[in-house]
N, C-alpha and C positions, 0 to 999 in steps of 0.2 A: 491582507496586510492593512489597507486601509481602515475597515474596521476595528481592528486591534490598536491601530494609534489611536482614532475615535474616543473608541471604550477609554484608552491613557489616557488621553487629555479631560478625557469626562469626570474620569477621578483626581485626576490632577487638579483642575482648578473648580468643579462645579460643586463637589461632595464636600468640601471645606464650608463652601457660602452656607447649606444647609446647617453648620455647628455654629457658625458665627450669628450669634442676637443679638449681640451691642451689651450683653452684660458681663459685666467689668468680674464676678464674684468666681468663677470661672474657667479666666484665662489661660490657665496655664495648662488646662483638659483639650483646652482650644488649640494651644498652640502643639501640644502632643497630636491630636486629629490631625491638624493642616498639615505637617511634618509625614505622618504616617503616612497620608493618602497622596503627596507629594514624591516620597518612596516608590508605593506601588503603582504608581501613575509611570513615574519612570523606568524601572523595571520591565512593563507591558510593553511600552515604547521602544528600549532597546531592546527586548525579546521579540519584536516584531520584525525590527530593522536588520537584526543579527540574523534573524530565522529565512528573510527574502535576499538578504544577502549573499549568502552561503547555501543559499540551495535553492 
């Protein structure tokens, strides 16, 4: 379980830094990325909490 929130939060907040370069031309790929990986960061997390929860 531990692991699997891990892995979330790794995509949650670490895999966005890597799209983000400070260039302005862009943004709006960027902010689809951070959105996406924000998603399945969350999903991992409540699939982990759900999954030690209930069984």
């Amino acid at each position: 379980m531990i692991l699997k929130i891990i892995i979330g939060l790794l995509i949650w907040f670490v895999v966005p830094m890597f799209f983000t370069d400070g260039k302005r031309r862009k943004r709006k790929k960027h902010r689809i990325i951070a959105a996406t990986c924000k998603i399945i960061g969350g999903v991992i997390i409540a699939y982990a909490v759900i999954q030690e929860a209930f069984l």
